[in-house]
C-alpha positions in Angstrom: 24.3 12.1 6.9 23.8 8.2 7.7 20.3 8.1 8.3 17.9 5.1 9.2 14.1 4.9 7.6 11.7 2.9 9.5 8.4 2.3 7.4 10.4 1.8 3.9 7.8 0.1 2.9 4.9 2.3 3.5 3.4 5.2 1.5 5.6 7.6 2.8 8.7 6.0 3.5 9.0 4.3 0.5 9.1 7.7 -1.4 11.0 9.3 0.9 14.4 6.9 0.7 15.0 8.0 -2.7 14.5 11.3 -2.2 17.2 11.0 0.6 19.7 9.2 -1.6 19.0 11.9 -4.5 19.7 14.6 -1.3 23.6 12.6 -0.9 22.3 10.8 2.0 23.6 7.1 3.3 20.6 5.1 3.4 19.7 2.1 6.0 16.2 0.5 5.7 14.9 -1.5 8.6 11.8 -3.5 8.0 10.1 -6.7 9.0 9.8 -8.2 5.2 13.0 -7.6 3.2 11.6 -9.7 0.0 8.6 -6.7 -0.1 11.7 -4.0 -1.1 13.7 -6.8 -4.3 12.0 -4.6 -6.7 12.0 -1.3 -5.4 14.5 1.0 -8.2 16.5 1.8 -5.4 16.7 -1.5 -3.5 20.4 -1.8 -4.6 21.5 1.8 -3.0 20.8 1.2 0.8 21.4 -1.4 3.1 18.8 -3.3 4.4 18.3 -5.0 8.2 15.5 -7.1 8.9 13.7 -6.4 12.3 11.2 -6.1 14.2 10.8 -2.4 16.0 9.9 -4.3 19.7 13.0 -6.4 19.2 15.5 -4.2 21.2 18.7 -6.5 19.9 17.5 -5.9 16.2 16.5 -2.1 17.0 20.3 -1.7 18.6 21.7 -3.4 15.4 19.6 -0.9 13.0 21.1 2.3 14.8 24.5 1.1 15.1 26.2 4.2 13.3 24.0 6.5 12.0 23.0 10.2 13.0 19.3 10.5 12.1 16.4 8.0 12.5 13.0 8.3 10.6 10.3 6.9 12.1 7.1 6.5 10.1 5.7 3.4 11.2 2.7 2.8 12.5 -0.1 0.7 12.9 -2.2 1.7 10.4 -5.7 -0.5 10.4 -4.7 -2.2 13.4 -7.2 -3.0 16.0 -6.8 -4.2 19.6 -4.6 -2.7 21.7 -2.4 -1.5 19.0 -1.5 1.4 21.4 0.5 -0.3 23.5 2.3 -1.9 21.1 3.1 1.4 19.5 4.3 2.9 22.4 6.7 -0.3 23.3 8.3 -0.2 20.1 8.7 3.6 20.1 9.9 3.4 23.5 12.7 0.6 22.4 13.9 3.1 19.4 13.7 5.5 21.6 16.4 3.9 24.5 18.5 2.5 21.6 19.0 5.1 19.2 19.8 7.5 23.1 22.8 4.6 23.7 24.1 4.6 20.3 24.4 8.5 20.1 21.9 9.3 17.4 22.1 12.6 17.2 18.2 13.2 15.2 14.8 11.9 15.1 12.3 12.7 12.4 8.7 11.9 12.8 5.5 12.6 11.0 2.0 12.3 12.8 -1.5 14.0 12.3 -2.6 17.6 12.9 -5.1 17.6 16.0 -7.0 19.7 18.2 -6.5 19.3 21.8 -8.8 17.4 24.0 -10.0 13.7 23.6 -8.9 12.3 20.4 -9.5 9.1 18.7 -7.3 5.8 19.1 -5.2 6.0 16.4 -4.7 9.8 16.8 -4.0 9.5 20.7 -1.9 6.9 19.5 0.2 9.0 16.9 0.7 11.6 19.6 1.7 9.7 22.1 4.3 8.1 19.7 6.0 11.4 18.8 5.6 12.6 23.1 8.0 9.1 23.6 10.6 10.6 20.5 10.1 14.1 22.2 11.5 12.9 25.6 13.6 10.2 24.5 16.8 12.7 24.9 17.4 12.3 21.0 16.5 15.9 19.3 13.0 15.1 17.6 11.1 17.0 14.6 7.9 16.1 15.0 5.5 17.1 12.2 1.7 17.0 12.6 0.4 16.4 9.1 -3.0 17.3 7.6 -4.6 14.7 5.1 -1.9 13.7 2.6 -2.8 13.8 -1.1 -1.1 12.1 -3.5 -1.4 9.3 -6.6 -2.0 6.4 -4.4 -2.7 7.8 -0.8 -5.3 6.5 1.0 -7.1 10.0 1.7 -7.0 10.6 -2.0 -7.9 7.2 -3.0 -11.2 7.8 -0.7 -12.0 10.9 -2.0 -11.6 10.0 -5.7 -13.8 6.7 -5.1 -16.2 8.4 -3.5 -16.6 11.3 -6.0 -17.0 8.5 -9.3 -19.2 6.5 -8.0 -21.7 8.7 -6.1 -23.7 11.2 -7.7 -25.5 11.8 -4.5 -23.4 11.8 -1.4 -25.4 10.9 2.2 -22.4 11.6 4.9 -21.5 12.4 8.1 -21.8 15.9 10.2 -17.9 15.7 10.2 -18.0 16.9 6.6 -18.3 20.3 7.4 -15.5 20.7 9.5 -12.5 22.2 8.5 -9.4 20.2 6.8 -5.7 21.8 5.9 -4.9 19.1 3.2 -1.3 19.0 2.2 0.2 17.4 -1.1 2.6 14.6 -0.5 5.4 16.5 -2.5 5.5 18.9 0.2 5.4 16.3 3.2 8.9 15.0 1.6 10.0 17.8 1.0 9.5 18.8 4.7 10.9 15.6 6.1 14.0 16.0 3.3 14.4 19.3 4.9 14.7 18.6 9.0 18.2 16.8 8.4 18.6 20.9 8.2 16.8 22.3 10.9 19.6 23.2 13.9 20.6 20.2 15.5 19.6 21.6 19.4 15.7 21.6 18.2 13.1 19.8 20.0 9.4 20.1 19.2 6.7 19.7 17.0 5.6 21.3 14.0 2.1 21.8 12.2 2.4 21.4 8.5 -0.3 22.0 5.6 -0.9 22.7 2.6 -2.5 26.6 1.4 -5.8 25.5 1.6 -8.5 25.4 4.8 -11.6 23.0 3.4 -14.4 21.3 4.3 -14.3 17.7 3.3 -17.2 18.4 0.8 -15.1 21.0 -0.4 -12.6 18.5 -1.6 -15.0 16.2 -2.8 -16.7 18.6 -5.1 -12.8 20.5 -5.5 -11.9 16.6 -6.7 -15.1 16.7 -8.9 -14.0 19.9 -11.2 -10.5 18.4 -11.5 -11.8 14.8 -12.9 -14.4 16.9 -15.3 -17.1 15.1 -12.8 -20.6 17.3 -11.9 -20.0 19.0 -8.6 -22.4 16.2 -6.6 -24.6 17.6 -4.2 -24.0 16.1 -0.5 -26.4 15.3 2.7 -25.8 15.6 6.1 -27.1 12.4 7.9 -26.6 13.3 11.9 -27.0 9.2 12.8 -23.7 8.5 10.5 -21.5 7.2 13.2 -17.9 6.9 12.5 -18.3 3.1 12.5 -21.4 3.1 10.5 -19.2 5.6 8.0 -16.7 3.0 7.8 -18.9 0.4 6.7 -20.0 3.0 4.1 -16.4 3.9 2.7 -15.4 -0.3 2.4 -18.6 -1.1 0.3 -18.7 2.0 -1.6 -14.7 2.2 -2.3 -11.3 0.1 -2.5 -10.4 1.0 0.8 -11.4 -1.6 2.9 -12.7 -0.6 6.8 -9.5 -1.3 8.3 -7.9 1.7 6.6 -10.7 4.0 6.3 -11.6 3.6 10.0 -8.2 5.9 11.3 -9.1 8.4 9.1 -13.0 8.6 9.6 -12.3 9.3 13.3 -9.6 12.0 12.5 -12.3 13.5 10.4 -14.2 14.2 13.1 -12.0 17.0 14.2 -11.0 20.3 12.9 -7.3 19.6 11.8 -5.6 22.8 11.2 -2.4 24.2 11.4 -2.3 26.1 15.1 1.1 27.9 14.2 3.4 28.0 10.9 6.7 27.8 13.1 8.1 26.0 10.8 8.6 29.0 8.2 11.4 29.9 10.6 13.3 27.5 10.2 12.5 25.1 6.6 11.8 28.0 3.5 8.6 26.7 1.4 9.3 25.2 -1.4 10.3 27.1 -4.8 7.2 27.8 -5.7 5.4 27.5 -2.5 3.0 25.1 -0.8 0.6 23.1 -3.7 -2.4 23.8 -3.3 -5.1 21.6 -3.2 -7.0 21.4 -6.2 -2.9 21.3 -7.9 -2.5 17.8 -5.9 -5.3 16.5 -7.2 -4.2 17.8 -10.9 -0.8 16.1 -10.1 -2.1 12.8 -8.5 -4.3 12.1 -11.6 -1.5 13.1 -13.8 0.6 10.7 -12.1 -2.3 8.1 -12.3 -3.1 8.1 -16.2 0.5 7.8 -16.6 1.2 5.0 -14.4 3.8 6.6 -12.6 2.4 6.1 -9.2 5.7 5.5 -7.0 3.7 4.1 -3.9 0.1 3.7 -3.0 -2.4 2.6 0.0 -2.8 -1.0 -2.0 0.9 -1.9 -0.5 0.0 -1.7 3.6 -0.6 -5.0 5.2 -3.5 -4.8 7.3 -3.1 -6.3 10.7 -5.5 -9.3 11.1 -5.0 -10.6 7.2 -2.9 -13.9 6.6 0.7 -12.8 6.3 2.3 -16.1 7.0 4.3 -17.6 3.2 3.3 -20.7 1.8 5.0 -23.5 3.9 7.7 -25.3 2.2 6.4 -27.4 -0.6 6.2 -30.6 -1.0 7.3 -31.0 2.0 3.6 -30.3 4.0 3.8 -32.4 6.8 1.3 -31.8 9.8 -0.9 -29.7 7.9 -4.2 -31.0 5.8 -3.9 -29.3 2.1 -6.6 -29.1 -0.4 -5.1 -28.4 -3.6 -6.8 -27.6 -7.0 -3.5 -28.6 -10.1 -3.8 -27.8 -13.5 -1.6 -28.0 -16.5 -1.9 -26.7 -20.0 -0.1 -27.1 -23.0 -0.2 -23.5 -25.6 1.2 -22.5 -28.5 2.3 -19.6 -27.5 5.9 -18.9 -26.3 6.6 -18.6 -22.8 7.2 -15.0 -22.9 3.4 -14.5 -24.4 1.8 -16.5 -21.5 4.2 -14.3 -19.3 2.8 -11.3 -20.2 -1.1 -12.7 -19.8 -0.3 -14.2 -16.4 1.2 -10.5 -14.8 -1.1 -8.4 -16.3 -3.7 -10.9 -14.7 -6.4 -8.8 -11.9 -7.6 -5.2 -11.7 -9.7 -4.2 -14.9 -8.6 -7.4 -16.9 -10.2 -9.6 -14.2 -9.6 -13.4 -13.8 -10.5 -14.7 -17.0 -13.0 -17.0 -15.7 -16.5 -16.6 -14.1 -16.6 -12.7 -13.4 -19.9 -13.4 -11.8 -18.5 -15.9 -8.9 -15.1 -13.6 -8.3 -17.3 -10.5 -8.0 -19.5 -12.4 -5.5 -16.7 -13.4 -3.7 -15.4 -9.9 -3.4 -18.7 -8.6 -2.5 -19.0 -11.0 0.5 -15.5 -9.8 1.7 -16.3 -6.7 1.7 -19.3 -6.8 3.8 -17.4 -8.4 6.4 -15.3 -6.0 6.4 -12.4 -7.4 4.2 -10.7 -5.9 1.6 -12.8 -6.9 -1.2 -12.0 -7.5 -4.8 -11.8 -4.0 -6.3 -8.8 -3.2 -4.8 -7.2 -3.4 -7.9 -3.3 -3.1 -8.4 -0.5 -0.3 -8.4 0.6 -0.7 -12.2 -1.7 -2.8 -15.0 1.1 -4.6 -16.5 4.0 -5.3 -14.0 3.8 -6.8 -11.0 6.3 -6.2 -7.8 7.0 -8.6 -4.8 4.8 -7.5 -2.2 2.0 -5.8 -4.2 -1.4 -5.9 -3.6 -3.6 -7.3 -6.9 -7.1 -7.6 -5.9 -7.7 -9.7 -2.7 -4.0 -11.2 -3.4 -0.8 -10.5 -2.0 2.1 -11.2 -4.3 4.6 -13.2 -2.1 6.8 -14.6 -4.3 7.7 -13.2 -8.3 10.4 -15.0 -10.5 9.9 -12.6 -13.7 9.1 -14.5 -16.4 8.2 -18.0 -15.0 6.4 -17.9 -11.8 4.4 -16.1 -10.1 2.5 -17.1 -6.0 0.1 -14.9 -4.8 -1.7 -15.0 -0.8 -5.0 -14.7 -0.4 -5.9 -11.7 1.8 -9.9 -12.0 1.5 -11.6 -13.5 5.1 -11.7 -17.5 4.9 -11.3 -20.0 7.7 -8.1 -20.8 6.7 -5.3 -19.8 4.5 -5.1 -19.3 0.5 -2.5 -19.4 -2.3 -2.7 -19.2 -5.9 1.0 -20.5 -8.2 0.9 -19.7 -11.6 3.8 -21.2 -13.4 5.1 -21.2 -16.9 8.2 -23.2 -18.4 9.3 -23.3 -22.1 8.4 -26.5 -24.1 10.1 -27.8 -26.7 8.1 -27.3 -29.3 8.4 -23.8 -29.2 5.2 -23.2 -26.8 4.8 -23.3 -23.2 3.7 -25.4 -20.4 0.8 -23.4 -17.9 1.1 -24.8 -14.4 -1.6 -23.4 -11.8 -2.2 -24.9 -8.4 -5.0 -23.1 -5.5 -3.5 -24.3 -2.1 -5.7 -24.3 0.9 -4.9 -24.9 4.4 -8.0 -25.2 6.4 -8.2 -24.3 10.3 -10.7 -26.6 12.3 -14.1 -27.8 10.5 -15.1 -24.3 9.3 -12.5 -24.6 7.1 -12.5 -28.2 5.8 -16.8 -27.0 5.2 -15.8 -23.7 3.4 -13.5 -25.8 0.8 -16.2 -28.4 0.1 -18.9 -25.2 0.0 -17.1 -24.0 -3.2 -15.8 -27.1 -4.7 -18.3 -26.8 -7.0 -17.2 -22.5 -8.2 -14.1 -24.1 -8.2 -14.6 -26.4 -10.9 -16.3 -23.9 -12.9 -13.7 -21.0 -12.1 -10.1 -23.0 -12.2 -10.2 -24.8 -15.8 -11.9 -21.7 -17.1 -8.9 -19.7 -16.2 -6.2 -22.0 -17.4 -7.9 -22.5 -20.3 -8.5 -18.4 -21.0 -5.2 -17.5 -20.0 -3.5 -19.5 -22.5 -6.5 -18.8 -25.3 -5.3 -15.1 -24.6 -1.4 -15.4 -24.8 -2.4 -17.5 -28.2 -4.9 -14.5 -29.7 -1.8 -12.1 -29.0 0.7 -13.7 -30.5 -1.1 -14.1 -33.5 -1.8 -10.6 -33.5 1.5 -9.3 -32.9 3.7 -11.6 -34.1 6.0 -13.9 -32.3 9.4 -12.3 -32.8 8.2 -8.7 -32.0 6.4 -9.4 -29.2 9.0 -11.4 -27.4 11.6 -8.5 -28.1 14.0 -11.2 -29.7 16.7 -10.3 -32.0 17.4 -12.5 -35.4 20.6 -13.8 -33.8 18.0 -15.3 -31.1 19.1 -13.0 -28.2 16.2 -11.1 -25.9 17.0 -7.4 -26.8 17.0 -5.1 -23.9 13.6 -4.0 -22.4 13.6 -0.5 -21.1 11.9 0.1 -18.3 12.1 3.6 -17.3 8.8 4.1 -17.0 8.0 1.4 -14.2 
């Protein structure tokens, strides 16, 4: 079939696209960024239309022609009225897809009870009611907790279990969960391009397993070789206070962890297994739970994790690109330049400045960063140990820390956006160019675009870290990329053949 994926670059959607092209599906993409997908493996073997889902004309374009729409957006960490605005853009793909004569819709929400819900759950309902009376067939699945390498329920529960020996939490954690592996939810949404084309409804889906959620704390805990940890029941843990909790105490910052904290507070089960009649299990059957987690960690120590929580963009963070440069007219720009001169080749430097973030740090003043991150996260930002997807290679639209990676030119430069809370807006440029000698020339420049006299105060406030933390890193960047080629060897590590030709880097595994 010609099918459309909304949310391609989500958790989900970006691992379901390839599983759809692998199934001899025609692919369209239709997303808001296209520059997030240039690296994706499979960014060749679809087409791609830029939009925005309230944008009827761009919405009409997108459908043009095909039989079957996904729709997993959403607005994840959004806050606000984020409901209406999910219900307007569902009801725009809903009237154009109806015109155009799509003849499928496929949608994946959360398993509920009945009765008052939270926002983002009423919200995901109400989404899939719109697809459900649009007059386009609609499979709606209601989804327990997904867990996969990367998720963010996962990603919550793993924090949670290494770091706390000694869990204080909520009353919710002895309600009952059906978690389901994300190998079965694409398998599922694969699947409904089969289902007969006349049916109309939703369907509950999970995994084997009914938990508690300190069941799949301590169920994480035997996996990892961790101590089972013995858990508290605090009655005054509100779902807010909970939130604060989860953002200091893991990656996740409060944005994401809020949607699922209020979801927690229900018993999400399966209510019927209708879908058995009409999508077989998988060979095999259903994973169970404690074989997700064996899987996601598998998938972690390996580095093959295909998508992860690290890659949503939370609503409320600076998403605007740096403005074109030099050309900065109308906006006052503080900007920290430096230059450096190494010995090592360019390729060396390379390899220092992408592997740059996560566990290797920022080769300057750990102190001041992790300060930095600390006072993010208590104000509810995303902090600094949000690491990054893979520890060597970097992709256009990653998250790496409190950076976004905007722009990537492999091999010579590299501009990251600053997603921590600031008055004002952040970039960090690392450049490097061949020099004639045989070395390289480092180029790094911090941008800052102030908003109002918060922001010209917050720049001066940290001039001083700055001075400290800037020539510290251009000078330890390049000290690295020297200490490695001398190690290694110039001509092995920069993969170059005696005829002076790059031989080919395989790259299977990223």
């Amino acid at each position: 079939m010609h099918v459309l994926v909304t949310g391609a670059t989500g958790y989900i959607g970006g691992r379901l696209v390839p599983r759809l092209l692998e199934a001899g599906h025609r692919v369209r993409v239709f997303v808001r960024t296209p520059r997030k997908l240039q690296d994706v493996p499979w960014h060749d073997g679809v087409e791609i239309v830029e939009g925005d889902l309230q944008d009827a004309a761009a919405v009409r374009s997108a459908v043009d022609g095909v039989e079957a729409v996904y729709y997993l957006a959403h607005a994840m960490g959004a806050e606000g009225d984020f409901e209406h605005a999910e219900r307007r853009a569902a009801e725009t793909m809903a009237h154009e897809a109806q015109a155009a004569g799509v003849r499928r819709f496929v949608y994946l929400g959360g398993l509920h009870p009945d009765g008052d819900l939270s926002k983002h759950l009423r919200s995901r309902k109400e989404v899939g009611d719109v697809l459900l009376r649009s007059g386009v067939p609609t499979i709606a699945y209601q989804a327990g907790v997904v867990i996969g390498s990367g998720s963010t329920s996962f990603e919550m529960i793993r924090h949670l279990t290494d770091v706390l020996p000694w869990m204080a939490a909520p009353r919710w954690v002895r309600n009952h969960i059906q978690p389901i592996a994300v190998r079965d939810v694409l398998y599922y949404l694969v699947r409904a391009l089969d289902i007969p084309a006349d049916v109309n409804r939703t369907f509950d889906i999970g995994g084997p397993d009914v938990l508690r959620y300190g069941q799949m704390l301590n169920g994480y805990a035997v996996e990892a070789k961790l101590p089972q940890r013995p858990i508290s029941v605090l009655p005054v843990l509100t779902p807010r206070l909970a939130a604060h909790w989860f953002n200091l105490v893991t990656p996740i910052p409060r944005k994401l962890a809020t949607p699922i904290i209020e979801s927690l507070q229900f018993e999400c089960v399966q209510r019927e297994h209708d879908i058995d009649d009409v999508v077989p299990r998988p060979e095999g059957g259903l994973t169970p739970y404690r074989r997700a987690v064996r899987l996601a960690l598998s998938r972690m120590r390996t580095g093959e994790v295909e998508t992860s929580w690290r890659s949503a963009t939370l609503a409320a963070t600076p998403a605007d690109p740096l403005p074109s440069d030099p050309d900065w007219s109308g906006h006052t720009v503080y900007v920290d330049d430096r230059k450096r001169h190494s010995a090592a080749s360019a390729e060396d430097v390379w390899r220092v400045v992408e592997s740059i973030g996560g566990e290797k740090g920022w080769y300057s003043f750990p102190l001041a960063w992790v300060a930095r991150g600390w006072m993010d996260k208590l104000a509810g930002g995303v902090g600094l140990n949000r690491g990054r997807r893979d520890p060597e290679r970097l992709e256009q639209g990653d998250a790496l820390d409190w950076w976004r990676v905007e722009r990537l030119d492999r091999g010579r430069y590299l501009r990251l956006r600053a997603e921590f809370k600031s008055p004002g807006r952040a970039w960090l440029e690392m450049t490097v160019t061949p020099a004639e000698d045989g070395g390289s020339d480092y180029r790094q420049r911090a941008i800052y675009f102030p908003q109002g006299l918060a922001g010209r105060l917050y720049w001066y406030g940290i001039l001083p870290f700055h001075g400290v933390i800037f020539p510290g890193m251009v000078e330890r960047i390049t000290a690295a990329a020297e200490r490695e080629s001398e190690h290694t060897g110039s001509t092995g590590r920069n993969r170059t053949q005696q005829n002076g030709k790059p031989e080919p880097v395989h790259e299977e595994a990223a």
